[in-house]
ZAMARGU-4260 file (C-alpha; in steps of 0.2 Angstrom, whole numbers, plus 5000, padded with zeros to 4 digits):
<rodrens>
0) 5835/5673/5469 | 5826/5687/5478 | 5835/5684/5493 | 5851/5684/5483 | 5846/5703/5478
5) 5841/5706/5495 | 5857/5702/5504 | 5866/5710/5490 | 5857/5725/5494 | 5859/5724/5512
10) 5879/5725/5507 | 5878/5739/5495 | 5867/5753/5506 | 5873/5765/5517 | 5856/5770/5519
15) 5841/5762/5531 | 5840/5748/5523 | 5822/5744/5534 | 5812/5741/5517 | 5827/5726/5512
20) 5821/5719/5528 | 5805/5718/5529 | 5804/5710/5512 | 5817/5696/5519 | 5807/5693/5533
25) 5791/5690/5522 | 5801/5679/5509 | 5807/5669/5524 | 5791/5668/5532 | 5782/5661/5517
30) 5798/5649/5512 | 5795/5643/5532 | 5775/5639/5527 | 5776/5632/5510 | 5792/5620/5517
35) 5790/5602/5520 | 5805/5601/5530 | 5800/5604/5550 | 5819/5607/5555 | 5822/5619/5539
40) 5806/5628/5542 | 5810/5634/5561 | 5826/5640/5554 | 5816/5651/5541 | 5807/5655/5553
45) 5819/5661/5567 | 5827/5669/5553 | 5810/5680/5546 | 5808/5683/5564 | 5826/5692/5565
50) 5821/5702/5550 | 5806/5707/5556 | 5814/5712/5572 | 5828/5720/5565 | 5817/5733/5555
55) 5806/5738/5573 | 5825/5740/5580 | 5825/5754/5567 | 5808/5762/5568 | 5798/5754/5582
60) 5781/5763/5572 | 5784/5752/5559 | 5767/5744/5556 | 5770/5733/5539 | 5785/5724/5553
65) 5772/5721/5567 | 5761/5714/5555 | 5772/5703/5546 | 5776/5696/5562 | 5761/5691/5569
70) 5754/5681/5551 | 5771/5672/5554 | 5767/5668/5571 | 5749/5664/5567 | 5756/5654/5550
75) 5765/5642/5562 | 5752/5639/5574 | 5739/5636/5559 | 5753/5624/5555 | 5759/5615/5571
80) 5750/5600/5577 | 5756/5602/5593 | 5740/5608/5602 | 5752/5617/5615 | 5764/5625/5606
85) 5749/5630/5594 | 5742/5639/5607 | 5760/5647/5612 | 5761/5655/5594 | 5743/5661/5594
90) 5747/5670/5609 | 5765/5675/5602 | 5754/5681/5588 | 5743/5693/5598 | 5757/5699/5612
95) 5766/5708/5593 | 5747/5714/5589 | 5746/5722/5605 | 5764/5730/5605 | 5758/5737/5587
100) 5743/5743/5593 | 5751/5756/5606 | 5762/5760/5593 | 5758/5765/5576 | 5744/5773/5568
105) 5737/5763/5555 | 5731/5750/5564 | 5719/5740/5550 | 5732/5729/5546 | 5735/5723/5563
110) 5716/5724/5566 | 5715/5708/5553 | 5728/5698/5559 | 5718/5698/5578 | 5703/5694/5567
115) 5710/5680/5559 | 5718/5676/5576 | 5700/5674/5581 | 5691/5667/5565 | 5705/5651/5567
120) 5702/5649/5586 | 5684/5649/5585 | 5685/5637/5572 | 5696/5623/5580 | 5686/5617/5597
125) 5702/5609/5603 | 5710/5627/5605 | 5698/5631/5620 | 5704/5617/5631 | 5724/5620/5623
130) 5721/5638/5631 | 5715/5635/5647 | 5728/5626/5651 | 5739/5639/5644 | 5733/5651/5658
135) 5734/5638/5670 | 5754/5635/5666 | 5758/5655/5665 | 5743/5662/5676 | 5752/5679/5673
140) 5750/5679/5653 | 5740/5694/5650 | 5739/5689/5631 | 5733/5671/5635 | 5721/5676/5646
145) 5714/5689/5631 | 5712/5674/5619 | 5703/5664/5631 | 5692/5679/5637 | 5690/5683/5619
150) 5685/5665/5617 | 5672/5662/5630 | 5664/5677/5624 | 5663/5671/5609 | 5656/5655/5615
155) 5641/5667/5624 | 5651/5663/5642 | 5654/5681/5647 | 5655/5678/5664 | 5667/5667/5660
160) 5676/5679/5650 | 5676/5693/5665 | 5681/5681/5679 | 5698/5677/5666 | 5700/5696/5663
165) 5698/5701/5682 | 5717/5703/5687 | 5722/5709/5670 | 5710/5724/5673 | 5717/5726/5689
170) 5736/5727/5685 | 5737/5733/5667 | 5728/5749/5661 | 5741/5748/5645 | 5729/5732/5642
175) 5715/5742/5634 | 5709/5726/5620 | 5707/5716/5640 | 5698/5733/5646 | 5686/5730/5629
180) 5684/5715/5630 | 5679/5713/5648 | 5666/5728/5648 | 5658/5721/5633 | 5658/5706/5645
185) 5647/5716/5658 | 5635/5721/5646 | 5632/5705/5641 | 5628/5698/5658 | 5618/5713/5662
190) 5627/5725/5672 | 5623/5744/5669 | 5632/5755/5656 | 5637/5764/5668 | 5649/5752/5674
195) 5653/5748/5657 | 5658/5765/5654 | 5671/5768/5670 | 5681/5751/5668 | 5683/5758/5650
200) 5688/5774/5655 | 5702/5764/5667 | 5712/5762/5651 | 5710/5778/5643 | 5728/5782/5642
205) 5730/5770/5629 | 5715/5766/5621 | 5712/5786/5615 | 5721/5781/5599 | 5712/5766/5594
210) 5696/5769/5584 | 5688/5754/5590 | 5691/5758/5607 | 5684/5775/5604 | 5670/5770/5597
215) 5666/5758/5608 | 5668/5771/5625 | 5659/5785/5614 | 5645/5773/5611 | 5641/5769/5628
220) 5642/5786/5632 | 5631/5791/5622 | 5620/5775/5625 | 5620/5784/5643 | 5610/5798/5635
225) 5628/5808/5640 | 5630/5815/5622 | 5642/5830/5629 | 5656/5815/5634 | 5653/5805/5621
230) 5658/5820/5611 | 5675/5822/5618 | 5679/5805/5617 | 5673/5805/5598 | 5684/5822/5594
235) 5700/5813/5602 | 5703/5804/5585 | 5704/5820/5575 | 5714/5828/5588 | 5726/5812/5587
240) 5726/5814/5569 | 5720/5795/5567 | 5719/5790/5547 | 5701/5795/5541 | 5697/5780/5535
245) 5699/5773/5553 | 5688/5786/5560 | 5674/5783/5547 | 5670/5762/5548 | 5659/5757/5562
250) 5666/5747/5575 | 5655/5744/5588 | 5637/5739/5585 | 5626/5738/5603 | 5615/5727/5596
255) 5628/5712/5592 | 5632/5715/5613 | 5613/5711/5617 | 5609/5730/5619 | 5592/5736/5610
260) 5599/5748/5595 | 5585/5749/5583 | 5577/5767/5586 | 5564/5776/5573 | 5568/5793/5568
265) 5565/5806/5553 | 5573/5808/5539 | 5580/5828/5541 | 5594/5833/5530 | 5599/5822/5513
270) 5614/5826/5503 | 5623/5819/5489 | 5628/5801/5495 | 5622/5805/5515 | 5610/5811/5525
275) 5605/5814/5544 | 5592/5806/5556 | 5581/5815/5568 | 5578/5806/5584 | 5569/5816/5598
280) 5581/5817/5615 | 5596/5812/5603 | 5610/5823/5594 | 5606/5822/5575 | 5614/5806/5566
285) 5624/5802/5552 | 5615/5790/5539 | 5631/5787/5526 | 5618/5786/5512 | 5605/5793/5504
290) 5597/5779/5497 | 5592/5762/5504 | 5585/5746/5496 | 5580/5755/5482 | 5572/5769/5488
295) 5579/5788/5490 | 5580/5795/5506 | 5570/5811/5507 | 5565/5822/5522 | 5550/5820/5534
300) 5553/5801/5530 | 5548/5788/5544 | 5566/5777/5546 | 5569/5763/5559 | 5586/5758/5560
305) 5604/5752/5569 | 5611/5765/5581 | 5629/5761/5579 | 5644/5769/5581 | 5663/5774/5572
310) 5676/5783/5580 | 5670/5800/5577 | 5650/5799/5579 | 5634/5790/5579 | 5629/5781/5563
315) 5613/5774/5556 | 5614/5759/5546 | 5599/5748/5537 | 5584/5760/5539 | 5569/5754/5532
320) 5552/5763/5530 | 5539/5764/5543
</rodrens>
């Protein structure tokens, strides 16, 4: 019935009928996953994906479109038992991801769908072996080299996840997730932040409008003791006008990395639901809170905590009285 209304829509607007579309290519997508039939589901399926496709034909910034088409990819490779074509669609997932991310601003949506990408790959052993050989067959898949990377460093095999990454972060700067991923890689083997810091900066052009990214190159920056860099990088979100939600969340914790984050400080400034975190040689940091476990943040307090990072600055999280 709903698509009955949809396509009669479709005939009666003169307008841009993306909002039509978009709603098909979710009813499809859903009626491909709930039915039983395998032949009848690709159809909704190829069908849902012309939708979807149709609506970035009309606006190529349209984030709800990218995201609806990557659950559908990632819906079908959750529902495949093919071990081949389920790695095909996980990849197909995360090639629309990465065409979102360097296109719209509100990127949480497409954020989750990697994340879930991830959460089912880790959770399915046989999907390491399914993409191995998927880079082996297509040695040039820069996505399916990301998922494996991604993978192996996951699995604590960060050399592993470098030595897949290596000609990606040679060839494709527009690649800035690889760039990420493979110098979190190098910190997790050891190498110095300084390293670290320069393959990041190798895919600036496109990573400066993704909060994560910033956060990430900010915080080794800043890790570097080189607070004045890690200041530009951290005021390139507001001069992109990147949502203020996306600027706030931490997204890069050193600690999770293998890198020593837990620093003691005083407690300077407290203000109605924040406060801020003296710590000698260091710019003065954001606590988001004025209260922790119970107990209210006041000045001259004795605080160790996690140095961690968002896309616009430093941020302390869990301190805990010394």
């Amino acid at each position: 019935m709903a698509l009955g209304q949809i396509e009669q829509g479709l005939e009666l607007t003169d307008d841009s009928p993306r909002v039509l579309y978009h709603t098909k290519g979710v009813i499809l997508s859903r009626l491909a996953d709930a039915t039983e039939s395998v032949d009848i589901a690709r159809k909704r399926m190829a069908q849902s994906e012309s939708a979807f496709r149709r609506v970035l034909s009309m606006n190529a910034r349209d984030a709800y479109a990218y995201q609806g088409l990557a659950e559908m990819y990632l819906a079908w490779a959750k529902r495949t038992i093919d071990d081949d074509e389920r790695a095909s669609y996980l990849a197909k997932s995360e090639e629309v991801i990465s065409q979102g991310l360097k296109e719209v601003r509100d990127k949480d949506g497409l954020w989750i769908v990697s994340s879930e990408v991830e959460e089912f790959v880790g959770n399915d052993p046989k999907q390491l072996v399914a993409l191995e050989r998927a880079v082996r067959d297509a040695p040039a898949s820069v996505v399916a080299r990301y998922l494996l990377a991604r993978k192996y460093r996951a699995d604590g095999k960060p050399a592993n996840a470098i030595a897949v990454l290596e000609s990606v972060v040679q060839s494709y700067p527009e690649e800035f997730r690889s760039y990420r991923e493979y110098a979190l890689a190098l910190l997790q083997t050891g190498e110095p932040l300084l390293r670290a810091i320069n393959t990041l900066r190798l895919s600036s052009l496109y990573g400066m409008s993704d909060p994560r990214y910033l956060a990430t190159l900010g915080g080794l920056y800043y890790l570097d003791k080189q607070f004045g860099e890690a200041e530009k990088i951290f005021s390139e979100g507001l001069r992109k006008e990147l949502p203020a939600r996306d600027l706030q969340i931490v997204r890069f914790r050193p600690g999770l990395e293998g890198l020593a984050n837990r620093v003691t400080g005083t407690v300077g400034q407290v203000s109605a639901g924040y406060s801020f975190i003296d710590v000698p040689g260091f710019p003065r940091i954001l606590c988001p809170a004025s209260k922790y476990g119970g107990v209210v943040l006041r000045s001259g307090m004795r605080v160790d905590f996690d140095l961690t990072f968002s896309a616009k600055s430093a941020v302390a999280e869990s301190p805990v009285l010394v």
